[in-house]
C-alpha positions in Angstrom: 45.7 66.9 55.9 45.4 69.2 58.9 47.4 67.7 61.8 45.5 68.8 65.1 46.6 68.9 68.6 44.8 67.1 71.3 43.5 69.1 74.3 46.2 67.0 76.3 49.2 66.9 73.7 52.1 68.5 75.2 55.4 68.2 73.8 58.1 66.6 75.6 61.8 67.8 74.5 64.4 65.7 74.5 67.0 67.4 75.9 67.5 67.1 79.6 67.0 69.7 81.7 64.3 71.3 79.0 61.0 70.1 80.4 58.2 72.8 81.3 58.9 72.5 84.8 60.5 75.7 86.3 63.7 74.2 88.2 64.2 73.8 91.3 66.5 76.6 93.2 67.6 79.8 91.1 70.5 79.8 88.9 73.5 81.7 89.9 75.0 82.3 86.5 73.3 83.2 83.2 75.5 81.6 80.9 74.5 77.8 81.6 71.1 78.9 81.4 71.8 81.1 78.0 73.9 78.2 76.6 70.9 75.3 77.1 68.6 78.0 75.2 71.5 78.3 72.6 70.9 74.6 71.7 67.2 74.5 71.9 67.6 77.4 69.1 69.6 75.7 67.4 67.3 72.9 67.0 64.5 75.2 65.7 62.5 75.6 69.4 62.8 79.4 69.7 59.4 79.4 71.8 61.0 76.3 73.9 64.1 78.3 75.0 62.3 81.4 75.4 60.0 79.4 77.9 63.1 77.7 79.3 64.6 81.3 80.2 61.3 82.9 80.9 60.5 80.2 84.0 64.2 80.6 85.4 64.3 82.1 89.0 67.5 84.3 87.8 68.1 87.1 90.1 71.4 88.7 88.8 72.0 92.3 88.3 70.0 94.8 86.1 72.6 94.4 83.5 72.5 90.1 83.8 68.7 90.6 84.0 68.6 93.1 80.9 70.4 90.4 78.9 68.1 87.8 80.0 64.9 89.7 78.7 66.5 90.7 75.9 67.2 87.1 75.0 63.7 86.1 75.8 62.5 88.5 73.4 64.5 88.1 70.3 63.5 84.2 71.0 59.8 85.0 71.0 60.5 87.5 67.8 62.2 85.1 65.9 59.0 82.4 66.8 56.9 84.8 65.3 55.0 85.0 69.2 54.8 89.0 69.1 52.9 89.3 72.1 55.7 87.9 74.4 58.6 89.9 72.4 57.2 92.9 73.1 57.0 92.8 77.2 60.3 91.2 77.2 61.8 93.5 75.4 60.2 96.3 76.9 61.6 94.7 80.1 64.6 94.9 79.0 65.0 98.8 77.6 63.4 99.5 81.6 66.6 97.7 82.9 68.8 100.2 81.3 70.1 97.6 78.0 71.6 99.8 75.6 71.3 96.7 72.9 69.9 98.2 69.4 68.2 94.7 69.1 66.1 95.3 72.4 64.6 98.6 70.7 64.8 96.2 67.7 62.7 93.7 69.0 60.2 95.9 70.3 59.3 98.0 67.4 59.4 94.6 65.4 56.7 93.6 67.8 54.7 97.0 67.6 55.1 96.1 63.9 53.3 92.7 64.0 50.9 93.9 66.5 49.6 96.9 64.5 50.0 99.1 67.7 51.4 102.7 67.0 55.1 103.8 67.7 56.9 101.1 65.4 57.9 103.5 62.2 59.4 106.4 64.8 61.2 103.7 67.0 62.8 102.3 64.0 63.9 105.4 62.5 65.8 106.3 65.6 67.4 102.8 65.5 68.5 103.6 62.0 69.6 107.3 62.8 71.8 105.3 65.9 72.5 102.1 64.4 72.1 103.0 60.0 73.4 99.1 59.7 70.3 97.6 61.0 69.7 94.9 58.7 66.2 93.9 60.5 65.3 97.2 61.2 65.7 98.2 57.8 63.5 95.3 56.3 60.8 95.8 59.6 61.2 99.3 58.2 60.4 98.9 54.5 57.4 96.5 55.6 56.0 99.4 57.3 56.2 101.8 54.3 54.9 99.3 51.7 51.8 100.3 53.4 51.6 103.8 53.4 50.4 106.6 51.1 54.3 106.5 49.4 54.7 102.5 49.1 57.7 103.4 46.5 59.7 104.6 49.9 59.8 101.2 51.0 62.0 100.0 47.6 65.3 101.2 48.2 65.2 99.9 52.2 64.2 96.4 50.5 66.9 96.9 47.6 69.4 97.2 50.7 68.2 94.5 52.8 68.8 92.5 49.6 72.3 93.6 48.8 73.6 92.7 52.0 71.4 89.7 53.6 72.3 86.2 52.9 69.6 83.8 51.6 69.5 81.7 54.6 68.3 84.7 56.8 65.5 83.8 59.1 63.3 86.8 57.3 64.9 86.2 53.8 61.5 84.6 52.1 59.2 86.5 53.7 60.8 89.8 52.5 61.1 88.4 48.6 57.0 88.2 49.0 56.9 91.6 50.7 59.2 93.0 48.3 56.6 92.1 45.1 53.5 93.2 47.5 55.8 96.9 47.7 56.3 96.8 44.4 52.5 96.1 43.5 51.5 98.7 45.7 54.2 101.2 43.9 52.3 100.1 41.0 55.7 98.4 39.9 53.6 95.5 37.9 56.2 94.2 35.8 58.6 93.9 38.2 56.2 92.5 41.0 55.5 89.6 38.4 58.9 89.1 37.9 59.5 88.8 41.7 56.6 86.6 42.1 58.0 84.3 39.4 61.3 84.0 41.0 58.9 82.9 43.9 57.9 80.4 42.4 60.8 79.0 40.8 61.8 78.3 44.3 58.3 77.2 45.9 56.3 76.0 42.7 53.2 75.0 45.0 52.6 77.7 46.7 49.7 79.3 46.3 49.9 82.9 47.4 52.7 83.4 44.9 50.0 82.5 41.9 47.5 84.5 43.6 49.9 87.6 43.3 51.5 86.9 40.0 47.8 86.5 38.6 47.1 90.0 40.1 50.3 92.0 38.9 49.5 90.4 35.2 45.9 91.1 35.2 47.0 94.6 36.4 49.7 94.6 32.9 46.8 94.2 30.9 47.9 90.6 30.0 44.5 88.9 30.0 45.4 85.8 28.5 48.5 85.2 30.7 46.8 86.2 34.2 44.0 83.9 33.3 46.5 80.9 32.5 48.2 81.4 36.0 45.0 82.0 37.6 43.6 78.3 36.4 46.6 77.0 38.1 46.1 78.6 41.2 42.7 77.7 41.1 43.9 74.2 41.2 46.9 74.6 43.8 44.1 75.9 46.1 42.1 72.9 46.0 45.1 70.9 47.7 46.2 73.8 50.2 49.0 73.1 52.2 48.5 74.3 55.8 51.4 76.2 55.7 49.5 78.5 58.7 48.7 75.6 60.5 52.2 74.4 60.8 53.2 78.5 61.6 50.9 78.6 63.9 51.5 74.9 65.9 55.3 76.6 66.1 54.1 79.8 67.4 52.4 78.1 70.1 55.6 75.6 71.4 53.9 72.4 69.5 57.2 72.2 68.0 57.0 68.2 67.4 53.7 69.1 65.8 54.7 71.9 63.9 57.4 69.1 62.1 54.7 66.8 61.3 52.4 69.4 60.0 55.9 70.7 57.6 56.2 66.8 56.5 52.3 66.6 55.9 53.0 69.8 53.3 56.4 68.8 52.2 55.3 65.3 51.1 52.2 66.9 49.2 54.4 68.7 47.3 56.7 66.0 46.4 59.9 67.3 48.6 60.2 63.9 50.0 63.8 65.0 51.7 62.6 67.4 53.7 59.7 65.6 54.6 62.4 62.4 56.0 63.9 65.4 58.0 60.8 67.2 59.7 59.2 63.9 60.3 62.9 62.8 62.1 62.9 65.9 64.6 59.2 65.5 65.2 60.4 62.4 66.9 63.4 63.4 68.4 61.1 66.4 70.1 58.1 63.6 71.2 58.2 60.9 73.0 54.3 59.9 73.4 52.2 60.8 69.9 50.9 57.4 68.0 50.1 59.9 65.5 54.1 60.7 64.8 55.2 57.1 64.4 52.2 56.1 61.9 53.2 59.3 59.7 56.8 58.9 59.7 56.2 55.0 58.9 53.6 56.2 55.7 56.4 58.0 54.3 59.5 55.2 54.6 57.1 52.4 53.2 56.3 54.8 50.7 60.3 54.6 49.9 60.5 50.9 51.0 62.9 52.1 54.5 60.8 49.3 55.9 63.4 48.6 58.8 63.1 52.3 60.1 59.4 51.9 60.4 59.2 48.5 61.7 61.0 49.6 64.6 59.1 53.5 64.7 56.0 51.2 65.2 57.2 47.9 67.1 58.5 50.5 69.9 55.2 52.2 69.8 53.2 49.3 70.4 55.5 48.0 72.7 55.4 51.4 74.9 51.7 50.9 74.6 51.4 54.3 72.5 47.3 55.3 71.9 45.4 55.0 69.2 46.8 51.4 68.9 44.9 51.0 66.0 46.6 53.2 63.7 50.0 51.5 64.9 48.4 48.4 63.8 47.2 49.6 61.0 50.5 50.8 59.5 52.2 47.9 60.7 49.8 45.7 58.6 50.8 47.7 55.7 54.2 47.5 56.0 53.6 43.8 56.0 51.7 43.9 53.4 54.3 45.3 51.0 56.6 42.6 52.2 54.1 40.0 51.4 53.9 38.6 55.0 50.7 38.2 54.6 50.0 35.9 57.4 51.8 38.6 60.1 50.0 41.3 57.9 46.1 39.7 58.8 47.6 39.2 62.2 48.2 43.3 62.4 45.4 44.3 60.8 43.1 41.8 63.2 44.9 43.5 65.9 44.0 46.8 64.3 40.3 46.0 64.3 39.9 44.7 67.7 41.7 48.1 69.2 39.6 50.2 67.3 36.2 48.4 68.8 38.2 49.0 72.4 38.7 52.6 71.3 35.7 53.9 69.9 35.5 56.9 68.1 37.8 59.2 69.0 38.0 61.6 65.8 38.9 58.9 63.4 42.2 59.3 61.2 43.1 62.8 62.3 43.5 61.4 65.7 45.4 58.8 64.8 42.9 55.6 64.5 42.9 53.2 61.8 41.1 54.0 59.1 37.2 51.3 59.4 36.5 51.0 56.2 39.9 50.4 54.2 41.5 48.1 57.5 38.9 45.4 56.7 39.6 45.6 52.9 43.7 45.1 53.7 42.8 41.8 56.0 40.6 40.7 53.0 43.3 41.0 50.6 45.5 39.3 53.1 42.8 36.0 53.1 43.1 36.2 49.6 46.5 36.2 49.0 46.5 33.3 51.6 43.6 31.6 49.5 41.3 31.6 52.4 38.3 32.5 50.5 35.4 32.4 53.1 37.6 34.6 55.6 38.2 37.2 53.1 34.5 37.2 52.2 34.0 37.8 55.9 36.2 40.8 56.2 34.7 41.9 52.4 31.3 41.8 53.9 32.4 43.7 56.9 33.3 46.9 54.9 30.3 46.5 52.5 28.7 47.1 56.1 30.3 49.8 56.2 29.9 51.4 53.2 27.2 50.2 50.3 28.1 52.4 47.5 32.0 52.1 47.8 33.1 49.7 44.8 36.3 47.6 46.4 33.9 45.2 48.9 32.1 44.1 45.7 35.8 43.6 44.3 37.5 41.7 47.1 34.1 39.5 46.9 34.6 39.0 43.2 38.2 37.5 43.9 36.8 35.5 46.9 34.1 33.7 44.3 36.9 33.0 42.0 39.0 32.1 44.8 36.1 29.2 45.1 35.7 28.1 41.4 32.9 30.2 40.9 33.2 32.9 37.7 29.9 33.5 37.0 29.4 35.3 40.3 32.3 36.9 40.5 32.0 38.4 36.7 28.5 39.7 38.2 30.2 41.3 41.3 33.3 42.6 39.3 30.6 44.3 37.2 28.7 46.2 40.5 32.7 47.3 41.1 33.1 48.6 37.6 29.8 50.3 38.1 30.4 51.8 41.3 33.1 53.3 39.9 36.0 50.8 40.1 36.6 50.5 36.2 40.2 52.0 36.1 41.6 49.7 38.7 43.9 47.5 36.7 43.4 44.9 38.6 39.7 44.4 38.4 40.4 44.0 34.5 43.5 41.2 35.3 40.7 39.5 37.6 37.6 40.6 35.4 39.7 38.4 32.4 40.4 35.6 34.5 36.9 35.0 35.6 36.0 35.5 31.6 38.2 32.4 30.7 36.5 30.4 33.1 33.2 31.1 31.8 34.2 30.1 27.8 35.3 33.8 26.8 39.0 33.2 26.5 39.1 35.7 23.3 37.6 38.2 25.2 39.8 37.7 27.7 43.1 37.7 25.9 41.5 41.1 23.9 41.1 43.0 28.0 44.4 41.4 28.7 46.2 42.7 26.0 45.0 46.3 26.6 45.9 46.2 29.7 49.7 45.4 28.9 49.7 48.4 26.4 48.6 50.6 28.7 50.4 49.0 31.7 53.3 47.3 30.1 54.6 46.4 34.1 51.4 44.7 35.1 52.8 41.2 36.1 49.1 39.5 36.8 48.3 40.5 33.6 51.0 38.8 31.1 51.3 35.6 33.6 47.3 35.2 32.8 47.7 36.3 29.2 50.7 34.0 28.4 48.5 31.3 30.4 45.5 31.4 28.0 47.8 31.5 25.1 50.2 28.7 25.9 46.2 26.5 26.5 45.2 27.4 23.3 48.7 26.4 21.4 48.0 30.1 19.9 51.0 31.8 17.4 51.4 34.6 19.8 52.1 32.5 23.1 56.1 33.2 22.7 56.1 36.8 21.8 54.3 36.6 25.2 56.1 34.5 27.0 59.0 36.8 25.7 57.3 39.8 27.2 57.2 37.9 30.8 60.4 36.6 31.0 61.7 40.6 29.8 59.2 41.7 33.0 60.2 39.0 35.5 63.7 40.4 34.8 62.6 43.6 35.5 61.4 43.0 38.6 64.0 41.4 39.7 66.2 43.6 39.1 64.1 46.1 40.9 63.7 43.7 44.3 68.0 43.7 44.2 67.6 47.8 43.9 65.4 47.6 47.0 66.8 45.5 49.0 70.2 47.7 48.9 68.1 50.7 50.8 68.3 48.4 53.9 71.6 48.9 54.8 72.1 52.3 53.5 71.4 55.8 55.4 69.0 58.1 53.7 71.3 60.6 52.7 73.2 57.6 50.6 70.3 56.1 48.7 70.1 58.6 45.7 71.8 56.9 43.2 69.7 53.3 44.0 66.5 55.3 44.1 67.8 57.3 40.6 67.8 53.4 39.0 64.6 52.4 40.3 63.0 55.3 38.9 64.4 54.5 35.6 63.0 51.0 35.8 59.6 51.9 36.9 59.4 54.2 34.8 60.4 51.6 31.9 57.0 50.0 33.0 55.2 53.5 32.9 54.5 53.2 36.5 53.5 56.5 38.1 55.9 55.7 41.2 59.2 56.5 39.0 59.0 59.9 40.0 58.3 60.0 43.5 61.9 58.2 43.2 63.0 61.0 40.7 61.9 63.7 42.9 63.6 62.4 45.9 66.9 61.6 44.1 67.1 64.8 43.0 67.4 66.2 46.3 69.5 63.6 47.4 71.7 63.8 44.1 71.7 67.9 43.8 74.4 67.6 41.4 73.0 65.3 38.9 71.3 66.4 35.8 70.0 63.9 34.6 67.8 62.8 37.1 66.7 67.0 36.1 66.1 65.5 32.8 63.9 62.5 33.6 61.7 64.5 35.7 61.4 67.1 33.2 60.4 64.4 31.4 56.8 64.3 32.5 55.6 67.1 33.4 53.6 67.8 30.3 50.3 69.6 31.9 50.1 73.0 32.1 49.9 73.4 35.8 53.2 71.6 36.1 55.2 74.9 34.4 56.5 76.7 37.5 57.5 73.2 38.7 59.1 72.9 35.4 60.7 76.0 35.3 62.3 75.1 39.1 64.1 72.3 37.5 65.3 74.0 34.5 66.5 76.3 36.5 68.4 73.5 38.4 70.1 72.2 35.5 70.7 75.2 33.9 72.8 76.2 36.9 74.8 72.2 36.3 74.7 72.9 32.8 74.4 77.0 31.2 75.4 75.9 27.9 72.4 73.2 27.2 70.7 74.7 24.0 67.4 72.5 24.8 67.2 73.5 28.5 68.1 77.6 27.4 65.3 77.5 24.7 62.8 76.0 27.2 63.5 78.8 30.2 63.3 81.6 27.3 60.1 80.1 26.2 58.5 80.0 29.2 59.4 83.1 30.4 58.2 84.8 27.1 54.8 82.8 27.2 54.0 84.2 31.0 55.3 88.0 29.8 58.2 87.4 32.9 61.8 88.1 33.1 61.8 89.1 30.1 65.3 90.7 31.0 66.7 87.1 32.1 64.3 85.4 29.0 66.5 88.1 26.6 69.6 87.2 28.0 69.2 83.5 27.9 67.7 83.7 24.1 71.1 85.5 23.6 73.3 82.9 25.0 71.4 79.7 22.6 72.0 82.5 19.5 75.4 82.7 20.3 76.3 78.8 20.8 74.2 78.6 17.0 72.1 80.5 15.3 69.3 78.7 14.5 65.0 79.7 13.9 64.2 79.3 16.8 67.1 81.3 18.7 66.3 84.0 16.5 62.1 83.6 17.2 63.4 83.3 20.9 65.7 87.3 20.3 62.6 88.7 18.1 60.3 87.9 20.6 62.0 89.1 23.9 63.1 92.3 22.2 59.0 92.7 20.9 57.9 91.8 24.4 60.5 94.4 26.0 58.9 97.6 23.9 62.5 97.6 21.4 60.6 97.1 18.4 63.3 98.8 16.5 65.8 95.9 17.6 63.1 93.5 17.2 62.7 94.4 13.2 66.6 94.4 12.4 66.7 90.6 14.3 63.3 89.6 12.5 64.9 91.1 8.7 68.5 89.2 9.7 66.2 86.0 10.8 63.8 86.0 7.5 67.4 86.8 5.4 68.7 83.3 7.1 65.7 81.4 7.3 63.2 82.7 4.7 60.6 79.5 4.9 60.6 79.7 8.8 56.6 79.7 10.1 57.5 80.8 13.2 59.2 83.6 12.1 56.7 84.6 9.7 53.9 85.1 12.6 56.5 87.6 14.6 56.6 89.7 11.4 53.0 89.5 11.7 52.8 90.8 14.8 55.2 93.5 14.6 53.1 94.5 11.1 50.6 95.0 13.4 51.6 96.7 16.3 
């Protein structure tokens, strides 16, 4: 989802004294005014305080004034808003500063805005000033470009030795540093960079792009195709990284959040999603659009009070699109099983979108037509008021004729009335239209079979459903319904099986209703046992909860294990390999989790260094056939066949029968 800006939206900060008004009067001392930038900063709204110092009246001396510019243009820089850093700076150098960031700042800008002057003006700020972290990295992204790309490496290698990872430029110069090293026809080493990419950022989908290049480039067919596939697939699901750069750039700084959560919940970072979603409101005041994210995301993770009150003060201020208010209102309702308050929102919900029109639809914050008349018909039915839900049913079908859930919600509304027959016939049409894998419709699709007569065809649907959905409650109360009619054999084995669920769910309504009184940052451990009851039941939800407790519980590793757990496709591995990486930082010694990071490595032809050093390690704690396939393999990979042939003679001495083993020696036969 693209979050876009209305032609209107302005952000409002909320820190008084911060509006876009210029103030009234001049100020007559430049700290106040630097120290109020100094927080905005702080806060992440570089182009707020640049603006903030930028519409001040200050009329101090050439050295107060120098400072000021200066300010305003390391601000600008560090937004990323090139075309204001450069006059500013420039501003500043004409009022005499003799600051190495001012000429920083302004060959940093020449840089970005590919305008000649920015090598020569940072080779004198490194002849002056050789310490010049930036400088040195603004340097080396220069080089990377030019007929000598290797000369670049060793001002990279320096900007590594010496900056810490939480330096505003830090990720950006990792991917530079593999696009140098690519273009100094460094492959192996540019993959290996790109890996380590993506051992922090799994979803990203430059990093596959470039990894993909550099082993195409080593020759590796096979392996550059497997990483390709994925990115082929990461692509599909891109995550407006640019947009969110870009709504920063431009002072949309409320927006720019958002846009981060939008990304951040997309690819499962469900912390960091809470936290950008929390400053987008702190820096907004007016945006429907804001509340109804934020609120998606906490009913997501059942923090149903913090939405409830997100929304009820929207309405109340009389926020715009109501509808979309309304609409997640309804929802979170809905998940309480107020269903009554729930129709009552989503009625709401309908009768502000008919005052609203169309004003661009979900992006712009409206309630979603189609699938806000399907939530009030579910509400009717869960209410039993079957001709009301067949009303609101009808009114989506409206809506949409080939969509599969009106025909659905009309099925349950004819059963609702004692009529089977006719609601087999319309569960069918939902099947048809492409409805068939909603469990649901086979719980309801059974139920309307044992009215018609076909209770063994029903108990048959039922019980497939249970094995593959062994926590679908509708499905064992109907099945242990049928059963207990009939007098059949297998009624208490089911019954069993319901009273083991009901517990279950209890136990996971006690787990949920502790995250109302607990902050965010404390709910890892309740949201680690949920998990492990969902996924008890195979529900899909279990690891939402396992990716969030893990970063809430960062020290855990078994919540690392679970989620390692099930990630079993292939496009899953670099996601894998970040949470290996995890636990092999709470754990080094594991033999499973050093095997697995060796593996992987060796199967992509990366790190092989690291992949070698970590086969090591699980041959020292025991040698075993796989540590020694794990050694043979690294050493083959690296070129050291003659190491490779004394491990493989040592392994086939030790474990003669070994298959694995036996295809290395195959391999090295033939090289």
């Amino acid at each position: 989802m693209r979050l876009s800006i209305p032609p209107s939206g302005v952000l409002i900060v909320l820190l008084s004294g911060c509006g876009q008004e210029k103030p009234a009067g001049a100020p007559q001392s430049l700290e106040p005014l630097l120290g109020k930038a100094e927080e905005l900063s702080a806060l992440g709204l570089y182009t707020e305080a640049a603006q903030l110092l930028g519409s001040s009246d200050f009329a101090g001396s050439a050295e107060e004034r120098a400072r000021l510019e200066l300010e305003i243009g390391r601000l600008y820089n560090r937004a990323n808003v090139h075309d204001l850093a450069l006059p500013a700076a420039e501003a500043a150098l004409k009022l005499g500063s003799k600051e190495p960031d001012a000429l920083y700042v302004q060959a940093d800008a020449l840089r970005h805005l590919r305008r000649p002057g920015a090598e020569q003006k940072l080779e004198s700020l490194l002849e002056a000033v050789p310490d010049h972290l930036q400088a040195k990295l603004s340097l080396a992204r220069i080089r990377m470009h030019s007929s000598q790309p290797a000369s670049a490496l060793p001002l990279f290698e320096e900007y590594f030795r010496r900056a810490e990872p939480s330096d505003a430029n830090y990720k950006v110069a990792l991917l530079e540093h593999a696009r140098a090293l690519r273009n100094a026809g460094r492959y192996q080493e540019c993959a290996d960079r790109y890996t380590v990419l993506l051992e922090a950022d799994p979803l990203e989908g430059t990093f596959y792009s470039g990894l993909a290049e550099a082993l195409y480039r080593l020759k590796l067919r096979q392996e550059g195709r497997f990483v390709e596939e994925i990115y082929k697939l990461i692509s599909q699901s891109a995550f407006e990284e640019h947009v969110e750069d870009r709504l920063r750039e431009t002072g949309n700084t409320a927006f720019a959040q958002a846009q981060k959560a939008i990304n951040r919940t997309r690819q499962r970072r469900y912390l960091e999603a809470f936290q950008s979603y929390s400053r987008a409101l702190e820096y907004d005041r007016s945006d429907a659009r804001l509340r109804a994210l934020f609120a998606d995301l906490a009913i997501q993770f059942r923090r149903f009070e913090e939405a409830r009150s997100v929304l009820k003060d929207a309405i109340g201020a009389g926020m715009k699109p109501a509808s979309g208010l309304h609409w997640m209102l309804g929802r979170l309702l809905l998940e309480e099983e107020s269903y009554r308050e729930a129709a009552g929102s989503f009625a709401s919900g309908i009768q502000a979108l008919s005052a609203e029109g169309d004003q661009g639809g979900v992006e712009r914050g409206q309630a979603p037509v189609f699938s806000i008349h399907l939530a009030l018909a579910r509400c009717w039915i869960e209410l039993r008021e079957g001709d009301r839900a067949r009303e609101a049913a009808l009114a989506a079908q409206a809506l949409s004729q080939t969509s599969w859930e009106p025909a659905y919600w009309l099925g349950r509304a004819e059963l609702l009335a004692g009529r089977p027959r006719e609601a087999l016939a319309l569960f069918a049409e939902a099947s048809q239209k492409g409805g068939k894998d909603l469990a649901d419709l086979g719980v309801y699709s059974a139920m309307a079979l044992e009215r018609t007569g076909r209770a063994g065809d029903a108990v048959s649907r039922l019980e497939a459903l249970i094995k593959a959905q062994p926590g679908l409650l509708p499905a064992h109360e109907e099945l242990v319904r049928i059963l207990k009619s009939s007098g059949a054999a297998a009624a208490p084995a089911a019954d069993e099986a319901l009273n083991r669920l009901l517990a279950s769910r209890a136990e996971i309504r006690s787990l949920q209703a502790k995250l109302k009184d607990l902050r965010l940052a404390d709910c890892g451990p309740v949201y680690f046992e949920l998990g492990k009851l969902h996924l008890a039941l195979r529900e899909p939800r279990a690891f939402d909860c396992f990716f969030l407790a893990a970063d809430l519980l960062p020290r855990s590793a078994e919540v690392c294990r679970l989620l390692l757990s099930g990630m079993r496709q292939s496009q899953d591995i670099f996601v894998r390999l970040r949470y290996l990486r995890r636990l092999h930082a709470l754990e080094p010694a594991d033999p499973g989790v050093l095997a697995a990071l060796a593996g992987l490595y060796l199967k992509l032809h990366v790190r092989l260094d690291e992949a070698e050093r970590l086969a090591q390690a699980l041959h020292g704690i025991k040698p075993t056939p796989e540590s020694y396939r794990l050694t043979v393999h690294a050493a083959f990979l690296r070129g050291d066949d003659s190491r490779a042939r004394a491990l493989l003679s040592e392994a086939l001495a030790a474990f003669p029968s070994d298959a694995g083993l036996k295809e290395l020696a195959g391999k090295l036969e033939k090289r």
